[in-house]
MDTraj code that builds the backbone (N, CA, C; nanometers):
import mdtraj as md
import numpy as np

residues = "UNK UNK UNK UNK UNK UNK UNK UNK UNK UNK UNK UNK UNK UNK UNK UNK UNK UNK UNK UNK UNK UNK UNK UNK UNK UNK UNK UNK UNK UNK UNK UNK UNK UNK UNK UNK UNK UNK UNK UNK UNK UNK UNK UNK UNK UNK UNK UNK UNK UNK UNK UNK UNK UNK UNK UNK UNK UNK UNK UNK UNK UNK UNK UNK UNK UNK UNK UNK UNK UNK UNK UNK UNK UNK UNK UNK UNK UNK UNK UNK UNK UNK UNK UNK UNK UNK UNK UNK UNK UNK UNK UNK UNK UNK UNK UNK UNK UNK UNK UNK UNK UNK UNK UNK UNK UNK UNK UNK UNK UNK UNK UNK UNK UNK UNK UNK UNK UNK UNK UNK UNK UNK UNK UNK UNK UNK UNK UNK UNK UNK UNK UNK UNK UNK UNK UNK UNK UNK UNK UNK UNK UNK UNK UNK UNK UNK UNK UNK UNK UNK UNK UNK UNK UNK UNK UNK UNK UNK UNK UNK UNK UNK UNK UNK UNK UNK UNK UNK UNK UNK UNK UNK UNK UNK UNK UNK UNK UNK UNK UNK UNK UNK UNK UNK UNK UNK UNK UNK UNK UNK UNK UNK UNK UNK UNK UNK".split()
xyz = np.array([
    [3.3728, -1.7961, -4.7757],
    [3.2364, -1.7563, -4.7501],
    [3.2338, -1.6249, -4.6729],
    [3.2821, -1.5783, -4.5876],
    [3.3133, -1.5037, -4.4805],
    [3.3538, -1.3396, -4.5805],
    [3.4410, -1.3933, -4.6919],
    [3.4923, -1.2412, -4.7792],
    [3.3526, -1.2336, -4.8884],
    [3.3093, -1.3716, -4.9051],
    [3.1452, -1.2839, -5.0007],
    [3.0730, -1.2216, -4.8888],
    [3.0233, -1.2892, -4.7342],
    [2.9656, -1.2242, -4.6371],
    [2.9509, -1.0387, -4.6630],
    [3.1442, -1.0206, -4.5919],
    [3.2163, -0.9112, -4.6254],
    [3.1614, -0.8368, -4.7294],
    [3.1879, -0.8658, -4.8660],
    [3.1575, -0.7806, -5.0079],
    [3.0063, -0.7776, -4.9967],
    [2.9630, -0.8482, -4.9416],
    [2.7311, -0.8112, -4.9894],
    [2.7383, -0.6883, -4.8933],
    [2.7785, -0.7110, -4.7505],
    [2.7404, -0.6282, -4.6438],
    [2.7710, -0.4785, -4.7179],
    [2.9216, -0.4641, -4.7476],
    [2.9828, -0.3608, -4.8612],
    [2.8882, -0.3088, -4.9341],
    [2.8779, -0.3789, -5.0186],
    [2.7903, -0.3362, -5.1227],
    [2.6660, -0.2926, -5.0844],
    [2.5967, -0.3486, -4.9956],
    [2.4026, -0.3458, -4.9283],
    [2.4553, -0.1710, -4.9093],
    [2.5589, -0.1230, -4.8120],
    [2.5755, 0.0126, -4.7358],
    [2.6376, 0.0707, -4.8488],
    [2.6923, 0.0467, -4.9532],
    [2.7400, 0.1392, -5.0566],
    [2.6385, 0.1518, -5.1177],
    [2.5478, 0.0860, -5.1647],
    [2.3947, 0.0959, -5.2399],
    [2.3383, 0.2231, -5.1502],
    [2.3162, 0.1751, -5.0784],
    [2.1954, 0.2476, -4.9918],
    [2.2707, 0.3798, -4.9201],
    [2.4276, 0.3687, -4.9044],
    [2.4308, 0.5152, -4.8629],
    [2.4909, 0.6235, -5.0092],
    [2.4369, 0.5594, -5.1130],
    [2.4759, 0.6604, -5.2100],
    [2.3082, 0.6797, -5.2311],
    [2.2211, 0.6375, -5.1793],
    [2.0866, 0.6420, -5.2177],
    [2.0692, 0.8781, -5.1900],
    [1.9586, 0.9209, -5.2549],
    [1.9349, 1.0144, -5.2170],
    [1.8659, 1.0056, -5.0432],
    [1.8915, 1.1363, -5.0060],
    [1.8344, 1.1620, -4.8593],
    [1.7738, 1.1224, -4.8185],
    [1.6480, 1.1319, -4.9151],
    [1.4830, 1.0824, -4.8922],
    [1.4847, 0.9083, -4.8975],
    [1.5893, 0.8568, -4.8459],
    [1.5836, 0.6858, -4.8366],
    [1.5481, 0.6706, -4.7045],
    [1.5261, 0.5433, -4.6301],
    [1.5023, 0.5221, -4.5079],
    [1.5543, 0.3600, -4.5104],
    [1.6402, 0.2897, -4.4543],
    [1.6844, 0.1349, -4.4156],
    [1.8248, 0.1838, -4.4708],
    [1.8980, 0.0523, -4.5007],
    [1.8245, -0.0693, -4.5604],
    [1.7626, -0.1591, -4.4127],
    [1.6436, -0.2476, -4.4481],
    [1.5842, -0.3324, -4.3555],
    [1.5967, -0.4654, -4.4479],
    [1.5945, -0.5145, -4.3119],
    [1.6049, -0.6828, -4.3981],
    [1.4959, -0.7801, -4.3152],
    [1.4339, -0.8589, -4.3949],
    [1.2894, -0.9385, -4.3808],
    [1.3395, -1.1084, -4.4182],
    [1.3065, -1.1964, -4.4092],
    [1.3085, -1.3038, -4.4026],
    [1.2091, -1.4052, -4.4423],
    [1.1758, -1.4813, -4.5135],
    [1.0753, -1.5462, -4.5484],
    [1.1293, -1.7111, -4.5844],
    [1.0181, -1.8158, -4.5794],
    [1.0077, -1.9555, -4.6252],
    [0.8890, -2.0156, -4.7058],
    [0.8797, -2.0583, -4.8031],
    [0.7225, -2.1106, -4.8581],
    [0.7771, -2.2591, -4.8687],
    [0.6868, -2.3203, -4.8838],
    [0.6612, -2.4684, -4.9227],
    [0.5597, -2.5026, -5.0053],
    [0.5634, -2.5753, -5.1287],
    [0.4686, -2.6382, -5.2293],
    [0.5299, -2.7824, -5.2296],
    [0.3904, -2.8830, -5.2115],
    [0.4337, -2.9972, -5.2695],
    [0.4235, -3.0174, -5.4559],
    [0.4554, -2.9666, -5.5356],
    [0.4207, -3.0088, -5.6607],
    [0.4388, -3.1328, -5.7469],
    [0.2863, -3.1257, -5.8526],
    [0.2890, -3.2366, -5.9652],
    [0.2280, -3.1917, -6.0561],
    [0.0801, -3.1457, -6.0257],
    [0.0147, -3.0920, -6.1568],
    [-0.0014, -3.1875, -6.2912],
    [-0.0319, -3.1629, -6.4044],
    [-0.0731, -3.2733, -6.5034],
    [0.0088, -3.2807, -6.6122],
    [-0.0254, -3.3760, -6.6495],
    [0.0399, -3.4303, -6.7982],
    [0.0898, -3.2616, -6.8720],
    [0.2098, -3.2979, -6.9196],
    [0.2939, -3.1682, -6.9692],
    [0.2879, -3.1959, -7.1121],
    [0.1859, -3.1425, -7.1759],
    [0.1405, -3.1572, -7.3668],
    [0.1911, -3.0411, -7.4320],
    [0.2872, -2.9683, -7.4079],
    [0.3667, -2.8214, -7.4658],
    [0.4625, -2.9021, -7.5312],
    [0.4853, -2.8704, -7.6674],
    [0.5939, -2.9216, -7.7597],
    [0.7552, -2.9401, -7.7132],
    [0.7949, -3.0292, -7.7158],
    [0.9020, -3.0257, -7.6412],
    [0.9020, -3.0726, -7.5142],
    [0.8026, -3.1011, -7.4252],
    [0.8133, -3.1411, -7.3361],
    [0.7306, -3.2835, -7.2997],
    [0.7587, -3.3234, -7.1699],
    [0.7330, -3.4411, -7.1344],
    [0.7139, -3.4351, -6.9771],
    [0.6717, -3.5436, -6.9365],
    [0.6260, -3.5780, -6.7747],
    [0.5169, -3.4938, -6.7194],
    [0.5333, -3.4293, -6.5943],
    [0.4268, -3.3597, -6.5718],
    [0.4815, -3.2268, -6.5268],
    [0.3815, -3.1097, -6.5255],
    [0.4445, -2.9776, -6.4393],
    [0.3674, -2.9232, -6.3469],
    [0.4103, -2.8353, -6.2797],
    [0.3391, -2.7927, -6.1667],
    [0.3678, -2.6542, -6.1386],
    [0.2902, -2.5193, -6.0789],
    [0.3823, -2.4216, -6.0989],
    [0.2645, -2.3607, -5.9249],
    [0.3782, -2.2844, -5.8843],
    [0.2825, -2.2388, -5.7301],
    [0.3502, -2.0804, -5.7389],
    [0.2360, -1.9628, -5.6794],
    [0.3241, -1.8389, -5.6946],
    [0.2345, -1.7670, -5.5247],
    [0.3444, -1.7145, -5.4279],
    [0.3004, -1.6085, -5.3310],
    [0.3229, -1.4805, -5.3799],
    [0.2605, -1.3974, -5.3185],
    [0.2803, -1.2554, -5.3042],
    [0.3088, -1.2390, -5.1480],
    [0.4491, -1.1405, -5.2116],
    [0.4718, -1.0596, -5.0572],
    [0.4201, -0.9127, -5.0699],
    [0.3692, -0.8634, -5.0065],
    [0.3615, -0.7139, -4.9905],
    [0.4441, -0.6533, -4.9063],
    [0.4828, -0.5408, -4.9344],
    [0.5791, -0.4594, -4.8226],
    [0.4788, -0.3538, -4.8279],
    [0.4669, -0.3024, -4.6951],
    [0.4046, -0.1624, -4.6817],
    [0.4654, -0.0223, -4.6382],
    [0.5571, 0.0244, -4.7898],
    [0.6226, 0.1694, -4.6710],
    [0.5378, 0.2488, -4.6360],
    [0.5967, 0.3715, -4.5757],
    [0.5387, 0.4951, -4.5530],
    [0.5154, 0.5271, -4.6885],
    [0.3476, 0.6446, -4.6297],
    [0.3228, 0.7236, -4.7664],
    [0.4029, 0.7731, -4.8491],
    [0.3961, 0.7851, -4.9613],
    [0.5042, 0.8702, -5.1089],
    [0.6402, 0.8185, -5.0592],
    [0.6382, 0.6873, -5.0366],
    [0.7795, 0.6231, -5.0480],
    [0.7391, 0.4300, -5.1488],
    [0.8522, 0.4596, -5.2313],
    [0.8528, 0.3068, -5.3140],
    [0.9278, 0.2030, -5.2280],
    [0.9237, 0.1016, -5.2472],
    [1.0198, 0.0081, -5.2002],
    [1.1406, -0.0835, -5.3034],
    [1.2760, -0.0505, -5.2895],
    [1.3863, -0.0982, -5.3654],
    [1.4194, -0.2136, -5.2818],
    [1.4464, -0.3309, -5.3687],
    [1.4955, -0.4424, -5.3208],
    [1.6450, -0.4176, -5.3352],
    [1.7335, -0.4434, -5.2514],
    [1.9081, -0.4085, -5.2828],
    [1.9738, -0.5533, -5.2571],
    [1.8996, -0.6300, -5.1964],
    [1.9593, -0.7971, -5.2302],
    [1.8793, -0.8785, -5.2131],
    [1.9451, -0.9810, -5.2761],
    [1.8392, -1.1444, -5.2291],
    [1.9264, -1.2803, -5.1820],
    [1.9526, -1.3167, -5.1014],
    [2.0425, -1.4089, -5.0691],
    [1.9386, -1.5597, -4.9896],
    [1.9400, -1.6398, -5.0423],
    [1.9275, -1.8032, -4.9986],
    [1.9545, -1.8919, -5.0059],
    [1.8787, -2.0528, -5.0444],
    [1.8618, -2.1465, -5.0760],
    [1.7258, -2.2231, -5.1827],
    [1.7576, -2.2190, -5.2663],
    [1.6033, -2.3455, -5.3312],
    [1.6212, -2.4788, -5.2672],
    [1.5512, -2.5855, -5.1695],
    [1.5916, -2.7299, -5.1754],
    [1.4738, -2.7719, -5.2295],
    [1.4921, -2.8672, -5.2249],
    [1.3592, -2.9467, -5.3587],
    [1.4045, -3.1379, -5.2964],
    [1.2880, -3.1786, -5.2918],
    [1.3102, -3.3217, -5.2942],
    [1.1588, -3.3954, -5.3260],
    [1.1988, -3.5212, -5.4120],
    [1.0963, -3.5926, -5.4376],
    [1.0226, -3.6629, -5.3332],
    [0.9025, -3.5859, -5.2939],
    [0.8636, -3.6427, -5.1764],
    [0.7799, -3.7866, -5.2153],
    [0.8296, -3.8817, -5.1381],
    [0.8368, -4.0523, -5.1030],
    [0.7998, -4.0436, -4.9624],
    [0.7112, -4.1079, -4.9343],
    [0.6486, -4.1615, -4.7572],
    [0.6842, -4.2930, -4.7403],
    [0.6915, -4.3658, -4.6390],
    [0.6916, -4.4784, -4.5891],
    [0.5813, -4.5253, -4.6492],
    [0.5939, -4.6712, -4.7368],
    [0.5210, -4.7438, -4.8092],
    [0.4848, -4.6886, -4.9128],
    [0.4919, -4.6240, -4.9870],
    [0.4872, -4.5417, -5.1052],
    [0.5596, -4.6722, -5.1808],
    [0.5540, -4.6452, -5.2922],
    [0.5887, -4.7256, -5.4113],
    [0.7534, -4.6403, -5.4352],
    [0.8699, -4.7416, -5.4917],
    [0.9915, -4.6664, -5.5251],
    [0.9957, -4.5700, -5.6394],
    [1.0679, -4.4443, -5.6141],
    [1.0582, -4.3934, -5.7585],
    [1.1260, -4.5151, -5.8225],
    [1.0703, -4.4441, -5.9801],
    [1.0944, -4.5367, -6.1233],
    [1.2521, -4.4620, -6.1034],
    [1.3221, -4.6203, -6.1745],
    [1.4430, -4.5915, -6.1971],
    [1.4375, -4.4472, -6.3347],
    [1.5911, -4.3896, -6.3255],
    [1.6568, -4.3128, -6.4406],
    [1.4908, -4.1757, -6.4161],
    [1.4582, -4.1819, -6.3090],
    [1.3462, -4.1112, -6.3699],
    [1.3902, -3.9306, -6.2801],
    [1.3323, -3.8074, -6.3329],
    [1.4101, -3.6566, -6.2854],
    [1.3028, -3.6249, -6.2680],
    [1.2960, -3.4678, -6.1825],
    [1.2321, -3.3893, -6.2591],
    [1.3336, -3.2389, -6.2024],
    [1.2352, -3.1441, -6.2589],
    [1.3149, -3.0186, -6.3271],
    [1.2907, -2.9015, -6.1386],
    [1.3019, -2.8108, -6.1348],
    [1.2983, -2.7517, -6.0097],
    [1.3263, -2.6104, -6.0618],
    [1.2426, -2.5114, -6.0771],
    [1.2979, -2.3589, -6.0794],
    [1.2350, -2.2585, -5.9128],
    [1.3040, -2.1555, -5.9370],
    [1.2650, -2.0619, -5.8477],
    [1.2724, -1.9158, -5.8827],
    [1.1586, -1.8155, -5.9154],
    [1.2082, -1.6847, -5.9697],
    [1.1356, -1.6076, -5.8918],
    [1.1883, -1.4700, -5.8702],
    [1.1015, -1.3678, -5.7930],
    [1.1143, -1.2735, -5.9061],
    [1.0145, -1.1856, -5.8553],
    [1.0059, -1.1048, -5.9465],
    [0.8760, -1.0026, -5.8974],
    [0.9042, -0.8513, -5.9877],
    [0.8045, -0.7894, -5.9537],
    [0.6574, -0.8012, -6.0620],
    [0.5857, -0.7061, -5.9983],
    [0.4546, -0.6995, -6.1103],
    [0.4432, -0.5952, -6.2333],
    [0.4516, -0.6157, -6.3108],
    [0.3550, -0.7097, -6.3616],
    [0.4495, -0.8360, -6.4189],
    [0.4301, -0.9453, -6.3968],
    [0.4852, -1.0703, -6.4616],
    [0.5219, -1.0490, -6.5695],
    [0.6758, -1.1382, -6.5968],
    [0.7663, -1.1215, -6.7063],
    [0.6601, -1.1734, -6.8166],
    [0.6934, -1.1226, -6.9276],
    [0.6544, -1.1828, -7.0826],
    [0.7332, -1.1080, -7.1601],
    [0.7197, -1.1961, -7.2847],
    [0.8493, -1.1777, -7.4097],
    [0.7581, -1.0135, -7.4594],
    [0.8306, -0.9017, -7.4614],
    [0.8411, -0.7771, -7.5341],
    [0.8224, -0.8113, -7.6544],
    [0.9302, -0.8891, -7.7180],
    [0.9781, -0.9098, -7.8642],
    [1.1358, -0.8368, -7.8969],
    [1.1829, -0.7822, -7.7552],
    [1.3095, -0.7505, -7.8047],
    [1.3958, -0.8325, -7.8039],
    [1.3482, -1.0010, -7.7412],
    [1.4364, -1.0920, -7.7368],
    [1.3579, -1.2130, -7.7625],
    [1.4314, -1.3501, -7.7781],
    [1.4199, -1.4250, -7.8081],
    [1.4096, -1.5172, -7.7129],
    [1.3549, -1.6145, -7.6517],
    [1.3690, -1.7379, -7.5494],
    [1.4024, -1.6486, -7.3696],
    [1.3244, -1.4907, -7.3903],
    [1.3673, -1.4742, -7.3528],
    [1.2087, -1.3713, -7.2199],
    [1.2288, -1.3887, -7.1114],
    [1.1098, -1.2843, -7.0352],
    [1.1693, -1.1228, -6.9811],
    [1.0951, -1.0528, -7.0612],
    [1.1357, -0.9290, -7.0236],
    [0.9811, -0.8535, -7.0208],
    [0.9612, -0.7313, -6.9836],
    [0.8466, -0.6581, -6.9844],
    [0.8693, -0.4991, -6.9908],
    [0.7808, -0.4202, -7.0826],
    [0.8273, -0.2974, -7.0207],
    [0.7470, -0.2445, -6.9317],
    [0.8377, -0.1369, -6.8414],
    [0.8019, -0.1146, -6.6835],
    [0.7570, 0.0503, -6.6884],
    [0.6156, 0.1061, -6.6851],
    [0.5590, 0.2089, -6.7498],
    [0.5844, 0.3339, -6.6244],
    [0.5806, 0.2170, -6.4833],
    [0.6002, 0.2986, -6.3194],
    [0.7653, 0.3520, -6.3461],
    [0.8656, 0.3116, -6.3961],
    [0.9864, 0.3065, -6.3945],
    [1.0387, 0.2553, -6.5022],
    [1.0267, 0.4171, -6.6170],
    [1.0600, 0.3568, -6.8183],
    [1.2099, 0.3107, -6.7817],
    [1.3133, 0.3639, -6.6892],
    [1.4428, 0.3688, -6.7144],
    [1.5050, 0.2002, -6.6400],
    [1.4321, 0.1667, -6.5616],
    [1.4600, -0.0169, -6.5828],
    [1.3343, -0.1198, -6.6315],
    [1.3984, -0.1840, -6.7023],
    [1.3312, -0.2675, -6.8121],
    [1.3847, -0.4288, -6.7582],
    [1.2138, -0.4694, -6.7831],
    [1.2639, -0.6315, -6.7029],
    [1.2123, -0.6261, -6.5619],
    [1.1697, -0.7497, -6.5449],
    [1.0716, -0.7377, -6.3801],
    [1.1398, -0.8759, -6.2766],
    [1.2148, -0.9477, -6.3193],
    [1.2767, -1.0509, -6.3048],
    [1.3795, -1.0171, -6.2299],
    [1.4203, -1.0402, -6.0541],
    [1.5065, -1.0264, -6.0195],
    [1.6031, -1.1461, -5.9757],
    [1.5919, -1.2708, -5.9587],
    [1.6367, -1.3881, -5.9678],
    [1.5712, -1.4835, -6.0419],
    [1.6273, -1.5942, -6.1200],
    [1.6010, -1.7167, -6.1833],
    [1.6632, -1.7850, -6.1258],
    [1.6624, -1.9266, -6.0888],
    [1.7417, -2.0014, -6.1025],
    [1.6573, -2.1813, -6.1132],
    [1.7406, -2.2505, -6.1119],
    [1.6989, -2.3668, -6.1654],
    [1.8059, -2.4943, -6.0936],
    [1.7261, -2.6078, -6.1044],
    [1.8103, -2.7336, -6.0735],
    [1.7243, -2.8170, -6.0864],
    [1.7398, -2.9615, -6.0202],
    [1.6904, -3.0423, -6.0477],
    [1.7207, -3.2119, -5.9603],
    [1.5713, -3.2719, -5.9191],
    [1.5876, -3.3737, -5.8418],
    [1.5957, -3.5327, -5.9501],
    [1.6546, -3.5969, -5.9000],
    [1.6328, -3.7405, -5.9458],
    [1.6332, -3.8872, -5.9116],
    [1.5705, -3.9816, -5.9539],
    [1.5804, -4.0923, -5.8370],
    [1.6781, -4.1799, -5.8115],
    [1.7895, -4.1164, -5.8743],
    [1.9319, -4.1647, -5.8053],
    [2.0395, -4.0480, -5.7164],
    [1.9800, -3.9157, -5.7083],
    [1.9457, -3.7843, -5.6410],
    [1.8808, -3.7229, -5.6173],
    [1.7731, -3.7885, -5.5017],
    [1.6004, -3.7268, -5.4555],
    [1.5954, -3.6041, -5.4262],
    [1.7416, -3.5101, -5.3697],
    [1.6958, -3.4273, -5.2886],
    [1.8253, -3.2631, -5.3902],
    [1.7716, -3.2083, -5.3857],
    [1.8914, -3.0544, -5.4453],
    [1.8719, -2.9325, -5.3390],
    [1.9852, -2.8788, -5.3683],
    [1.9877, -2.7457, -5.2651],
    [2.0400, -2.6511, -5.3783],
    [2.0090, -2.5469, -5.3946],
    [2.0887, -2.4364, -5.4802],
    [2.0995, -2.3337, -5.4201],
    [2.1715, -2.2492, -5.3993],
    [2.2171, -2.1639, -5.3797],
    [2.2246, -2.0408, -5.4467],
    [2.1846, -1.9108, -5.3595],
    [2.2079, -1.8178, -5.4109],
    [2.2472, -1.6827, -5.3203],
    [2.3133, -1.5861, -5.3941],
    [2.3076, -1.4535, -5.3535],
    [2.3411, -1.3552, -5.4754],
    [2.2427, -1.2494, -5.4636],
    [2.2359, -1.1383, -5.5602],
    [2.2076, -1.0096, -5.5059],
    [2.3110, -0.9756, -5.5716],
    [2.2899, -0.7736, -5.5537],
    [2.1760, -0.7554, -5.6772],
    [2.0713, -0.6943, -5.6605],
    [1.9267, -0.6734, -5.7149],
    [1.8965, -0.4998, -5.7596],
    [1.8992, -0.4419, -5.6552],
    [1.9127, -0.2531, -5.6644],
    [1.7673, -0.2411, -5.7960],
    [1.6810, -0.2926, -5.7343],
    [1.5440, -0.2737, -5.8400],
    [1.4494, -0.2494, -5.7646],
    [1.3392, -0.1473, -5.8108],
    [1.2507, -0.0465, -5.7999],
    [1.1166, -0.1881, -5.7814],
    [0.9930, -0.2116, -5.7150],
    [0.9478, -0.3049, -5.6995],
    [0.8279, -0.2002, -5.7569],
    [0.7355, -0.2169, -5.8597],
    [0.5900, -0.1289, -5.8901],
    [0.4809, -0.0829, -5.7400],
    [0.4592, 0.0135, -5.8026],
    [0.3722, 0.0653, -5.7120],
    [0.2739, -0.0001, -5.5809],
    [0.2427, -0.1424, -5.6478],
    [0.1657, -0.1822, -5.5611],
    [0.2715, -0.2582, -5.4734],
    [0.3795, -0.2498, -5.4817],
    [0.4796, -0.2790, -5.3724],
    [0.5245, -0.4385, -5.3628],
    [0.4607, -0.5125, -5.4324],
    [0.4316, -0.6622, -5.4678],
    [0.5863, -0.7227, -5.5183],
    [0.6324, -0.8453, -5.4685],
    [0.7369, -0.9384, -5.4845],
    [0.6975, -1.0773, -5.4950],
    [0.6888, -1.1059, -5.6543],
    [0.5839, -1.2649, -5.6791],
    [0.7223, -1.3464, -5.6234],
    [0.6791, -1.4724, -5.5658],
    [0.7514, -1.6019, -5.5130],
    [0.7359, -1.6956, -5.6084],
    [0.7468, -1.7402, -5.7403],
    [0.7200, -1.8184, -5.8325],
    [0.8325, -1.9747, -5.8131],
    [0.7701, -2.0999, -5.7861],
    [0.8266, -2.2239, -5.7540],
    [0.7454, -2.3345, -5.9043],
    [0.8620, -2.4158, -5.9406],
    [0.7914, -2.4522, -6.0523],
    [0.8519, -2.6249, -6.0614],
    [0.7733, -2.6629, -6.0940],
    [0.8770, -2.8371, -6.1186],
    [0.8326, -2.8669, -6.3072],
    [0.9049, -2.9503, -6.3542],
    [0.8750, -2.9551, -6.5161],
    [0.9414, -3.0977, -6.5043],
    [0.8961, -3.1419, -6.6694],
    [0.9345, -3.2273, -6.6961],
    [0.9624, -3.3647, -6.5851],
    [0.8701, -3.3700, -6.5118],
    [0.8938, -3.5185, -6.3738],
    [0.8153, -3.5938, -6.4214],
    [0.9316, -3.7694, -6.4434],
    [0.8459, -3.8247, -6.4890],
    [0.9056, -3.9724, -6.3381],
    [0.9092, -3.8979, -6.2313],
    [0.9302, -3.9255, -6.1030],
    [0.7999, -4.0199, -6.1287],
    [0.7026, -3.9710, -6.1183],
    [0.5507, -4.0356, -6.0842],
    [0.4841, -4.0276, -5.9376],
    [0.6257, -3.9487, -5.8790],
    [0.5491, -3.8777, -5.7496],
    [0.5697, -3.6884, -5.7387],
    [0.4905, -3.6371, -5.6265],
    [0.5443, -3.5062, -5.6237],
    [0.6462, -3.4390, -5.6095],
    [0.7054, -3.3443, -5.6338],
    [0.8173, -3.2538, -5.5771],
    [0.8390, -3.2170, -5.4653],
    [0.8462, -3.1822, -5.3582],
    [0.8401, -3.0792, -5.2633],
    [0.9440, -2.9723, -5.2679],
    [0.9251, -2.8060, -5.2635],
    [1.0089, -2.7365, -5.3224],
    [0.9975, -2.6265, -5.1827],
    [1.0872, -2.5960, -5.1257],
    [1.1139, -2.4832, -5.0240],
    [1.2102, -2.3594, -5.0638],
    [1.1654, -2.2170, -5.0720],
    [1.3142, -2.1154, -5.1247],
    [1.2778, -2.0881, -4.9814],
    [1.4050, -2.0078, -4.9185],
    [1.3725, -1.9948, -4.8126],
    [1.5185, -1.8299, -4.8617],
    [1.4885, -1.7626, -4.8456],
    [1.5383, -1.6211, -4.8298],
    [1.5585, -1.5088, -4.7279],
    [1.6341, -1.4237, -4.7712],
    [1.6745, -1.2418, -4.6677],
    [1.6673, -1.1593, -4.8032],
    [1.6043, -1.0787, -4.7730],
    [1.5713, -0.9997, -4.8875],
    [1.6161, -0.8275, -4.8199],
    [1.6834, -0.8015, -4.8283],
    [1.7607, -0.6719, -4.8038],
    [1.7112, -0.5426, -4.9196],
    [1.6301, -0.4393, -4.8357],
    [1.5191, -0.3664, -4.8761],
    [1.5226, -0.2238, -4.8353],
    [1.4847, -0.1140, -4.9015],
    [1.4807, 0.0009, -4.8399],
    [1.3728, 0.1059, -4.8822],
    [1.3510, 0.2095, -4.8197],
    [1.1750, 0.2731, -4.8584],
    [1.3081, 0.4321, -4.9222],
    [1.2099, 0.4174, -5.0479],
    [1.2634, 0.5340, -5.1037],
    [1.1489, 0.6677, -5.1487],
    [1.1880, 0.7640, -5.1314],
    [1.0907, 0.8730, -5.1452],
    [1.0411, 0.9027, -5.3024],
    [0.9182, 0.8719, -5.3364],
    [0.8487, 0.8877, -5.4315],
    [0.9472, 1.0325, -5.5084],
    [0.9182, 1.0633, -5.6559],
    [0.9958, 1.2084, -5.6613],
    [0.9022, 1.2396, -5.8001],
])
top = md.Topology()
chain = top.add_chain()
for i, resn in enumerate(residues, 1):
    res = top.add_residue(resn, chain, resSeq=i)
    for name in ("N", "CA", "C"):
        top.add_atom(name, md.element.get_by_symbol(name[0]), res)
traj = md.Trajectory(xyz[None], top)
């Protein structure tokens, strides 16, 4: 753990000191959300149980005629089927699904240059394509109520003008019959770059 530590730190100061002049950080920010999710009956082909989907906005505010580049994202997703005292048992054999994606604006959708697949083109910044800077996914069940996933990513992406970083938390397919509860909890390693 200690030599990935090592290689991000590396990498965060090799990013950012090959950046042009006009950079300022890197700074690093910290954040936690919480959704309990369930939402309704899931009637999309292919699917089953119920879904639920919750999204924040972060704003960053640089200085004037400067953008903001995200240069990492490092956390945790945990997720557990929240059960109270006297609650009814979850149903045996029963799951549900758990994602977590950030991303900038405007929200991913299929182009058509791919298949099963979210991409967008980016009109602030033609030369990266795709608004999606982490996915990831797992999943709780009632013979494993509770998941943790893990992550860390080198990112080095341009965030649109309005400076915006969606928090997108999602549960699918739970046919638990109770809610989710879903926490990402993140360091988002960031720097203000000069408009050009």
């Amino acid at each position: 753990m200690k030599k990935l530590s090592v290689l991000r730190l590396a990498m965060t100061l090799l990013v950012a000191g090959t950046a042009c002049a006009q950079a300022l950080g890197p700074f690093a920010a910290s954040s936690n959300f919480a959704a309990d999710l369930y939402g309704a009956a899931d009637t999309r082909p292919g699917c089953w149980g119920y879904s639920d989907v919750a999204t924040w906005n972060i704003t960053f505010r640089p200085p004037a005629g400067y953008a903001v580049r995200v240069v990492s994202i490092h956390g945790d997703l945990v997720s557990w089927i929240k059960s109270l005292p006297g609650d009814p048992a979850t149903l045996a054999e029963s799951t549900a699904g758990v994602l977590l994606g950030l991303q900038s604006t405007p929200r991913a959708s299929t182009t058509g240059r791919c298949d099963w697949c979210s991409d967008v083109e980016r009109p602030a910044h033609p030369a990266v394509q795709g608004t999606t800077m982490l996915y990831i996914q797992d999943a709780v069940a009632q013979l494993q109520p509770k998941s943790r996933a893990q992550y860390d990513r080198m990112v080095n992406q341009l965030l649109e003008p309005d400076n915006k970083l969606l928090v997108t938390v999602a549960s699918w397919l739970n046919t638990t019959g109770k809610p989710v509860h879903i926490e990402p909890t993140f360091t988002v390693v960031y720097r203000w770059e000069e408009i050009q």
